[in-house]
Structure formats: structure tokens, C-alpha cells
N, CA, C and O atoms as a GROMACS GRO file, in nm:
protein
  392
    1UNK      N    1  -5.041   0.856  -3.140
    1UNK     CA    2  -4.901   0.852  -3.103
    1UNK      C    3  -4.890   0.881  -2.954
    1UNK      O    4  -4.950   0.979  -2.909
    2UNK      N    5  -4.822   0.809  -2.879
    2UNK     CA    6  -4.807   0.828  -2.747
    2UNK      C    7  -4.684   0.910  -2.689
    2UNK      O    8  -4.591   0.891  -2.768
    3UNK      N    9  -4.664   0.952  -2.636
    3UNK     CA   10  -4.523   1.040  -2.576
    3UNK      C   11  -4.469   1.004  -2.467
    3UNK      O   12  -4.528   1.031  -2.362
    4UNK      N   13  -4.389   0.959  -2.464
    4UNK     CA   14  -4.308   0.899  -2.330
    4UNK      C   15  -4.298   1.025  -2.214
    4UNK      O   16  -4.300   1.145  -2.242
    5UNK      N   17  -4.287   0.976  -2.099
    5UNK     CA   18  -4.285   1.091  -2.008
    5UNK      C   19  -4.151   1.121  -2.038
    5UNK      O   20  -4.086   1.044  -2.109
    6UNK      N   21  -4.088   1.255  -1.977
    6UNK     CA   22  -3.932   1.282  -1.991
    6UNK      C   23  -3.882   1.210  -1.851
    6UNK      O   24  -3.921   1.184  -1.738
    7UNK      N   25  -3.790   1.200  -1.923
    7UNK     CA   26  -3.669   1.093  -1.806
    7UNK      C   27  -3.598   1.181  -1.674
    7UNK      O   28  -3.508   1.261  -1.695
    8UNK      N   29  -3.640   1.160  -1.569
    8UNK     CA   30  -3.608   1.171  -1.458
    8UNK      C   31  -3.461   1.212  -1.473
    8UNK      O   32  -3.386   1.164  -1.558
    9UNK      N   33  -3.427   1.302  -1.385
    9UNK     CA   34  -3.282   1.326  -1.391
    9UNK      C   35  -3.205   1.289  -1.253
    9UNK      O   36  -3.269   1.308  -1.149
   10UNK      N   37  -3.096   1.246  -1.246
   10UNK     CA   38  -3.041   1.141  -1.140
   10UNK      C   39  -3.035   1.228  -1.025
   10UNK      O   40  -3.012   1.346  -1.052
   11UNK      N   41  -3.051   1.194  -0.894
   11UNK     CA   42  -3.064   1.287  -0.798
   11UNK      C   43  -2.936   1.311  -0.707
   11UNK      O   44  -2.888   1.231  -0.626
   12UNK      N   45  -2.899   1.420  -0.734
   12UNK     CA   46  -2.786   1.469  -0.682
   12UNK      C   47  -2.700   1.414  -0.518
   12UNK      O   48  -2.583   1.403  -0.481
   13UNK      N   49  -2.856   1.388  -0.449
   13UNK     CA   50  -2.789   1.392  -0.302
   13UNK      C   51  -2.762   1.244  -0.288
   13UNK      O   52  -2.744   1.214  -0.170
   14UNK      N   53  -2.751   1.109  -0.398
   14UNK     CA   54  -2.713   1.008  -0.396
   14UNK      C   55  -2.597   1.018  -0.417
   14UNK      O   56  -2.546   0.929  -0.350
   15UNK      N   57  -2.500   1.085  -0.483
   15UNK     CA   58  -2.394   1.127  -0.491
   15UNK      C   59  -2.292   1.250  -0.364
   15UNK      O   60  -2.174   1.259  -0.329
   16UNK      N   61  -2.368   1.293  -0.345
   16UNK     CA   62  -2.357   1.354  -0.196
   16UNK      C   63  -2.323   1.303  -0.095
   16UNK      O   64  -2.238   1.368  -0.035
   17UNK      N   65  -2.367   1.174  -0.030
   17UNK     CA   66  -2.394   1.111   0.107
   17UNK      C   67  -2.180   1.071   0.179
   17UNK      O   68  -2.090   0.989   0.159
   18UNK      N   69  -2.206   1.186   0.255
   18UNK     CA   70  -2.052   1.181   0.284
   18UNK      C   71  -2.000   1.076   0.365
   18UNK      O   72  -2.090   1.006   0.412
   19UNK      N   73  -1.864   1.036   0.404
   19UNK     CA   74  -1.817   0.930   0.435
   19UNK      C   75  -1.810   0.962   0.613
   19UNK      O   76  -1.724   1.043   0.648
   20UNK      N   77  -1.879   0.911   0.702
   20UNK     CA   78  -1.878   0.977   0.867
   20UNK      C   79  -1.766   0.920   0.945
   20UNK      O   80  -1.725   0.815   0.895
   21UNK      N   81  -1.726   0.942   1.013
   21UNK     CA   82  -1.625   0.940   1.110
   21UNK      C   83  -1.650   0.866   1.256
   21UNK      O   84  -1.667   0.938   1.354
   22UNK      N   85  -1.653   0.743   1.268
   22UNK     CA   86  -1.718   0.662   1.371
   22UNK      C   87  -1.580   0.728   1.482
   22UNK      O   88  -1.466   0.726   1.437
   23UNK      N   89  -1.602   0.772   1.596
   23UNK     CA   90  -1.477   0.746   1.711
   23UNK      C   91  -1.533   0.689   1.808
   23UNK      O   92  -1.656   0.688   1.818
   24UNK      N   93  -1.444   0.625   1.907
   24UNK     CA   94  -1.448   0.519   2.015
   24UNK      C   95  -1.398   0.564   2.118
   24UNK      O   96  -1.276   0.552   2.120
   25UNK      N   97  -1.447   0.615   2.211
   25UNK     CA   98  -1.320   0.608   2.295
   25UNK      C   99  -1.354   0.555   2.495
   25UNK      O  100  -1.456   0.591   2.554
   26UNK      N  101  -1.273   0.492   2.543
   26UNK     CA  102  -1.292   0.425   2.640
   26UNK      C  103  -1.125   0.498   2.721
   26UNK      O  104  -1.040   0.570   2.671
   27UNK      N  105  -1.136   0.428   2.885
   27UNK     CA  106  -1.043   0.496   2.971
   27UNK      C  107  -0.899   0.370   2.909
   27UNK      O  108  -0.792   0.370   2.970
   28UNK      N  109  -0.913   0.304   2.827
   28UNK     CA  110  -0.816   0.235   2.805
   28UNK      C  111  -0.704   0.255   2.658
   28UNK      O  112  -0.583   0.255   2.641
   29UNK      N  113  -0.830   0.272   2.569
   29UNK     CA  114  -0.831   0.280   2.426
   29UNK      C  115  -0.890   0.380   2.339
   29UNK      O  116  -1.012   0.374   2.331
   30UNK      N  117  -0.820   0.492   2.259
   30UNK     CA  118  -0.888   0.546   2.170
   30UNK      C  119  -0.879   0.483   1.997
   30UNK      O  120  -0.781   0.451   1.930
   31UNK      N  121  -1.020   0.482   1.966
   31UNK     CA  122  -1.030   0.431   1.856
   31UNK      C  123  -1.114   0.513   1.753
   31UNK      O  124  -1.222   0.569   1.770
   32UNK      N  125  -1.048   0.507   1.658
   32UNK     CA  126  -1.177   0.571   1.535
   32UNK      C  127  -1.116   0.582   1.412
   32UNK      O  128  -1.054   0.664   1.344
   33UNK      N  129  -1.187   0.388   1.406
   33UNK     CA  130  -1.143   0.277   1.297
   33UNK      C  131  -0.995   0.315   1.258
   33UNK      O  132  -0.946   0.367   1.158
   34UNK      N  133  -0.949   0.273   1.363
   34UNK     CA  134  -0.798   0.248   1.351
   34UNK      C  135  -0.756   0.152   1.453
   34UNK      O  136  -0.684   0.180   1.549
   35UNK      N  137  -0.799   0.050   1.428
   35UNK     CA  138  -0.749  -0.068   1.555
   35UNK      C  139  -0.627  -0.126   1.536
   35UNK      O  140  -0.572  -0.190   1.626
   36UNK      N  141  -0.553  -0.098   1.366
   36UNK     CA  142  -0.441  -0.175   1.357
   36UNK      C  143  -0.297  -0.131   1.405
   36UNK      O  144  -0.189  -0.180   1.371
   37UNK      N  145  -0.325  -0.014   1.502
   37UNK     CA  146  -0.251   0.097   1.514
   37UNK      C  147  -0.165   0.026   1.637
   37UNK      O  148  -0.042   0.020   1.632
   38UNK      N  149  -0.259  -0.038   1.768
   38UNK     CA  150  -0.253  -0.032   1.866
   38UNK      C  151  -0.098  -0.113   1.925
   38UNK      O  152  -0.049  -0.071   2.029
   39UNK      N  153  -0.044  -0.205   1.865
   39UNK     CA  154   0.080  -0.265   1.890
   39UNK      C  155   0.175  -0.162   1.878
   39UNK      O  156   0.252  -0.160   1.974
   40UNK      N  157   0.204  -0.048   1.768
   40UNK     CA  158   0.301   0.008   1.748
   40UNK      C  159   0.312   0.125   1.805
   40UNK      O  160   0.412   0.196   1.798
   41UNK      N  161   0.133   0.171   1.907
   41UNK     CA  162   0.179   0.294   2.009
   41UNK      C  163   0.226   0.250   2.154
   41UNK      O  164   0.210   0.138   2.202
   42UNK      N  165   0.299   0.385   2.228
   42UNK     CA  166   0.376   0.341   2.342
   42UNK      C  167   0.193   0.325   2.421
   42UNK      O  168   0.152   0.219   2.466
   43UNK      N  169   0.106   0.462   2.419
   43UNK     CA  170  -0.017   0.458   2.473
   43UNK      C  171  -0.104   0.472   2.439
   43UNK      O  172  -0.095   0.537   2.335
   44UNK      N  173  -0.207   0.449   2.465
   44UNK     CA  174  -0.356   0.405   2.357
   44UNK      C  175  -0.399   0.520   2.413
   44UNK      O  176  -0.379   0.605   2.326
   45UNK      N  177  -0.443   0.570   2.500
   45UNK     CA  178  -0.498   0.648   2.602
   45UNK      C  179  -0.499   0.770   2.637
   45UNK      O  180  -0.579   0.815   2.720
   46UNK      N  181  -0.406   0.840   2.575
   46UNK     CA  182  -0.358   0.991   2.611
   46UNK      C  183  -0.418   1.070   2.502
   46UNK      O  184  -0.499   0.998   2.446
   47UNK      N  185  -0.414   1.198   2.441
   47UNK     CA  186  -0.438   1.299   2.392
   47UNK      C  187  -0.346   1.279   2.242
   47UNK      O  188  -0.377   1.286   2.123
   48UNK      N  189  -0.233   1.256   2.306
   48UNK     CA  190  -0.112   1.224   2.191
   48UNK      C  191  -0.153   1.102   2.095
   48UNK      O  192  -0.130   1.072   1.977
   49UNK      N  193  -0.215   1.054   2.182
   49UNK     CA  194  -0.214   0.854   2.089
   49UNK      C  195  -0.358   0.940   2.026
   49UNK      O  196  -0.364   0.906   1.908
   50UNK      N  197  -0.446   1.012   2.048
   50UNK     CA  198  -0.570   1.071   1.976
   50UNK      C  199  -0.529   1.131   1.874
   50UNK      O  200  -0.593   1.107   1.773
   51UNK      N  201  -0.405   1.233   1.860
   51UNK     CA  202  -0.408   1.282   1.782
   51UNK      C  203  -0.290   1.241   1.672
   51UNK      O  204  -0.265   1.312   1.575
   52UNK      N  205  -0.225   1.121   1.699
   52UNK     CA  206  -0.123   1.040   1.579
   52UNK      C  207  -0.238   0.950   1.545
   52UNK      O  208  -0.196   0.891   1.446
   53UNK      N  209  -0.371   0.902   1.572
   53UNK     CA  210  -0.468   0.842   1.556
   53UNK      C  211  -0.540   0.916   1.422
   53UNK      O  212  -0.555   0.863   1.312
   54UNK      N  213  -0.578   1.041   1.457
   54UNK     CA  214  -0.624   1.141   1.380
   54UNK      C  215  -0.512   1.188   1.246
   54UNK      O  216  -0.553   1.211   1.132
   55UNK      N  217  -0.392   1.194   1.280
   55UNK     CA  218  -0.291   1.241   1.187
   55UNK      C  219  -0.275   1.131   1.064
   55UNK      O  220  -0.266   1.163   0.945
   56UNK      N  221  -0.273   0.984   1.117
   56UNK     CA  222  -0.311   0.851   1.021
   56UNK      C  223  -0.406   0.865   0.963
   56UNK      O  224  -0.379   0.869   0.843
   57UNK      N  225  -0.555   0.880   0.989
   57UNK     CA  226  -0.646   0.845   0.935
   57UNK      C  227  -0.640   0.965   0.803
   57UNK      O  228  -0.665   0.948   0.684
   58UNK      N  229  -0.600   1.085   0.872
   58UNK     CA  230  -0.611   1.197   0.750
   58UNK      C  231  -0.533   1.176   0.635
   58UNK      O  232  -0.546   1.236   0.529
   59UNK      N  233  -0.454   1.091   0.662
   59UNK     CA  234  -0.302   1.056   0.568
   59UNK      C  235  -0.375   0.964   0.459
   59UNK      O  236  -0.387   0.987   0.338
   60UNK      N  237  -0.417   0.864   0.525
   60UNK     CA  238  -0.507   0.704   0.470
   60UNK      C  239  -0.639   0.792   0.379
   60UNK      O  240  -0.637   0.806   0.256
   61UNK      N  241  -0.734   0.837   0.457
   61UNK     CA  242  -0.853   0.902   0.348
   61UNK      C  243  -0.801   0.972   0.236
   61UNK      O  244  -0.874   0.953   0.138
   62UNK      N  245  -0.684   1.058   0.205
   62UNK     CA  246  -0.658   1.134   0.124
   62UNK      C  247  -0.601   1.032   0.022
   62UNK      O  248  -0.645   1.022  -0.093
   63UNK      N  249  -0.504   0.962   0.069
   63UNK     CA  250  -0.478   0.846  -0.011
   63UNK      C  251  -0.557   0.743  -0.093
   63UNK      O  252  -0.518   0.686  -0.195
   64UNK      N  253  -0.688   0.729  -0.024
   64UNK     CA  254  -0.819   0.657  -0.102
   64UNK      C  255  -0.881   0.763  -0.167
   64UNK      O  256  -0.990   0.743  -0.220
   65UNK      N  257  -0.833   0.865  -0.170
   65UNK     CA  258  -0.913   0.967  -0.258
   65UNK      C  259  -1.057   1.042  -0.215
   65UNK      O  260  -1.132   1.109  -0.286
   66UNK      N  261  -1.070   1.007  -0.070
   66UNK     CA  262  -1.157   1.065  -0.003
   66UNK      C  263  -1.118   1.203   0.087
   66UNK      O  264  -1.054   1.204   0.192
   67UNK      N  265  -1.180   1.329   0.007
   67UNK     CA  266  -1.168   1.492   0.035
   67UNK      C  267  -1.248   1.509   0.173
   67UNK      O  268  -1.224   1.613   0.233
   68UNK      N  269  -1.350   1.413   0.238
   68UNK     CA  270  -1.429   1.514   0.319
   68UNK      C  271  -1.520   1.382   0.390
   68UNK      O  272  -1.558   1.280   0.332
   69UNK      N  273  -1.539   1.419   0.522
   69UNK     CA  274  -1.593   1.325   0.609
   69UNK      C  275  -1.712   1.388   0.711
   69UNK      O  276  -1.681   1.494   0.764
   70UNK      N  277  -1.815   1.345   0.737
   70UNK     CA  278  -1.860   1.407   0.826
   70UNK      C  279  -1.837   1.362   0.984
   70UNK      O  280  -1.820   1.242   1.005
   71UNK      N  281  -1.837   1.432   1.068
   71UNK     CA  282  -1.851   1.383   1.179
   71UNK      C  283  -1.957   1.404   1.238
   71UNK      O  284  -2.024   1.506   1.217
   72UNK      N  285  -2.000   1.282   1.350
   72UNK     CA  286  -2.128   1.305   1.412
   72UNK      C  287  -2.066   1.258   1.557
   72UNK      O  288  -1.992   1.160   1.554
   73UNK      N  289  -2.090   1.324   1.687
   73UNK     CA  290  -2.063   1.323   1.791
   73UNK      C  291  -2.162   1.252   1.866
   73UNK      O  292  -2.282   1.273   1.849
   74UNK      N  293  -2.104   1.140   1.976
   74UNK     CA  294  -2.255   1.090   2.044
   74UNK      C  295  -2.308   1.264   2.097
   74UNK      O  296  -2.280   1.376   2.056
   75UNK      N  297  -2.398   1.208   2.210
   75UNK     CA  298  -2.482   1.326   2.276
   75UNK      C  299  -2.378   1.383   2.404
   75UNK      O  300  -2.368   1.502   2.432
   76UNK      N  301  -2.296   1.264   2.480
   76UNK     CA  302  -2.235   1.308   2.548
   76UNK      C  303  -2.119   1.299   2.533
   76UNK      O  304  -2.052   1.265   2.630
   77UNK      N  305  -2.043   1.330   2.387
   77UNK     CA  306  -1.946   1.329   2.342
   77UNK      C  307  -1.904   1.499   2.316
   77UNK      O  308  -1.978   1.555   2.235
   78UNK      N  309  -1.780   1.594   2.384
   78UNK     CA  310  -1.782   1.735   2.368
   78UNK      C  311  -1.708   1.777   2.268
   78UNK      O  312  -1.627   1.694   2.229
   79UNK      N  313  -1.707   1.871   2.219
   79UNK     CA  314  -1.541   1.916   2.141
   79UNK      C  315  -1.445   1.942   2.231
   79UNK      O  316  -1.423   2.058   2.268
   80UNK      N  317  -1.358   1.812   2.287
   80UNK     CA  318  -1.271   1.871   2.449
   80UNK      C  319  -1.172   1.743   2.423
   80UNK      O  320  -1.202   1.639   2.364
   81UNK      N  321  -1.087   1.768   2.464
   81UNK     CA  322  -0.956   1.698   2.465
   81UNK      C  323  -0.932   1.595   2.333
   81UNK      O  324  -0.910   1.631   2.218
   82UNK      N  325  -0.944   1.444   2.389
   82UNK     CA  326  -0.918   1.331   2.295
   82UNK      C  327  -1.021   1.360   2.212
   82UNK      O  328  -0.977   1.330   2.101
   83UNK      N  329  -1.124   1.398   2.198
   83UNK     CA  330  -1.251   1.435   2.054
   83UNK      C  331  -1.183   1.569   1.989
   83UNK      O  332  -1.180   1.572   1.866
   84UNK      N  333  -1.149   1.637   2.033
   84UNK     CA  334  -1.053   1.794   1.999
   84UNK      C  335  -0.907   1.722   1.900
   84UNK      O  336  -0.877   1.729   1.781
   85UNK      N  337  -0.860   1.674   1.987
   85UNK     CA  338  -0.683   1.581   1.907
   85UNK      C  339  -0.728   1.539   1.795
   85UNK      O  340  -0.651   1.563   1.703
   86UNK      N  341  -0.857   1.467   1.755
   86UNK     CA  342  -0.854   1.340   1.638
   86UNK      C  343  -0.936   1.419   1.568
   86UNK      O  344  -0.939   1.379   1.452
   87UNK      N  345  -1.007   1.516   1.586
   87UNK     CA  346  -1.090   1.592   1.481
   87UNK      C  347  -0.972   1.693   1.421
   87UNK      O  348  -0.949   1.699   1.300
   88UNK      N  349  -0.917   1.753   1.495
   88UNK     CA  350  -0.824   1.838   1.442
   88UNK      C  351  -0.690   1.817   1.305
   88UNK      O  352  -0.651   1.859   1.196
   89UNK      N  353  -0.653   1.685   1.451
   89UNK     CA  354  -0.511   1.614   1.361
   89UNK      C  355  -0.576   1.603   1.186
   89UNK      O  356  -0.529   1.647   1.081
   90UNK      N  357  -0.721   1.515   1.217
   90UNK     CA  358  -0.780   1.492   1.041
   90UNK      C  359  -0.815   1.654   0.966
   90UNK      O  360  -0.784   1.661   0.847
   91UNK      N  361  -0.850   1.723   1.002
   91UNK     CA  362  -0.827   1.840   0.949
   91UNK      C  363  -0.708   1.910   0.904
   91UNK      O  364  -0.701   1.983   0.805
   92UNK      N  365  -0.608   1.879   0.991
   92UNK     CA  366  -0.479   1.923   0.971
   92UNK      C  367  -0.414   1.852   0.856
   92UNK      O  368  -0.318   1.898   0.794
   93UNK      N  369  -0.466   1.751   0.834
   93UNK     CA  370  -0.371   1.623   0.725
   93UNK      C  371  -0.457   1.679   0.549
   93UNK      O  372  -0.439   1.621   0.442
   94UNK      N  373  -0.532   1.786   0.569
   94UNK     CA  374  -0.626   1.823   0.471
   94UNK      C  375  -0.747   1.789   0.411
   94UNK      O  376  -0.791   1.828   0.303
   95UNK      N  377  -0.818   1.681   0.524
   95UNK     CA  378  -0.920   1.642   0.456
   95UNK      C  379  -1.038   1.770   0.564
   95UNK      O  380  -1.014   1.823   0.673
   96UNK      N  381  -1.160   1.782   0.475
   96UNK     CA  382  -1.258   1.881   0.499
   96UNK      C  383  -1.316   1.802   0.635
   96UNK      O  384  -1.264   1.704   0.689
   97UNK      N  385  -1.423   1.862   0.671
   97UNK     CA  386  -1.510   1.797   0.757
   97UNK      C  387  -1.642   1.911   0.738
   97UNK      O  388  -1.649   2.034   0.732
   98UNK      N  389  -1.757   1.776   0.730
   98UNK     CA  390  -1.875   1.852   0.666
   98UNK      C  391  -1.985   1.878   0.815
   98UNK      O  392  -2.092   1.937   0.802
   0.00000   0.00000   0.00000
């Protein structure tokens, strides 16, 4: 009689792998995946347009049923102004950040 090996159990961190937070930002345009935004602000560019940028997206993820995002910063990207507005605003709207 042979015995089957026991069955592998499904691995947790495939279920884990959180949803990241791409941002963009240039002296013209802040972006972070929100391009459909850009007709209906007065300025793309300021601190303010970062953080009604950030205040949308937190609104939209919670609505798809997504609790928690990670963010990853380039290298010469700081926690300082327009990166400060859009991380915050999405925190503020209640989604986590891992």
C-alpha cells in the first residue's frame, strides 16, 4: 500500500502581496495613477492639486474594497511637500499604508 505525501498547505504570502502606490511627479504635473483628474483641476502642480490627488485615490481604493497599499519611494524621492500631501491625504481617507 502506498501513502500519498500530505498536501501542501496554500502559502499565505500569495495572499499577502499588497497593492503599491506608483507616484509621478514632474515641475508641471502631479500624478499617482490619477491622470483622469487633470481637466477638472485649476493646477496640476501645487501641494493642493497633491493632496485632492491623494484625497481621490483614498476615496476610489476604499470603494474597490482595497484596505491597504504599500508605498515605495524612488531613492531621491523625500517625505517633503507634494510626496507628504498625497501620502497623507490617502491615509486620511482611511486606507492603511504598509
Amino acid at each position: 500500500m502506498v501513502i500519498p505525501p500530505p498536501a501542501k498547505p496554500l502559502r499565505i504570502i500569495n495572499f499577502l502581496k499588497p497593492y503599491v502606490l506608483k507616484m509621478h511627479f514632474t515641475n508641471k504635473f502631479v500624478s499617482a495613477q490619477e491622470k483622469a483628474l487633470r481637466p477638472s483641476m485649476d493646477s496640476t502642480r501645487d501641494v493642493a492639486a497633491a493632496a485632492k490627488i491623494g484625497k481621490i485615490l483614498g476615496e476610489r481604493l476604499l470603494l474597490k474594497g482595497i484596505p491597504a497599499v504599500a508605498v515605495h519611494l524612488k531613492r531621491e524621492q523625500k517625505y517633503h511637500g507634494k510626496v507628504k500631501a498625497v501620502i497623507d491625504s490617502v491615509r486620511e481617507a482611511g486606507v492603511k499604508l504598509l
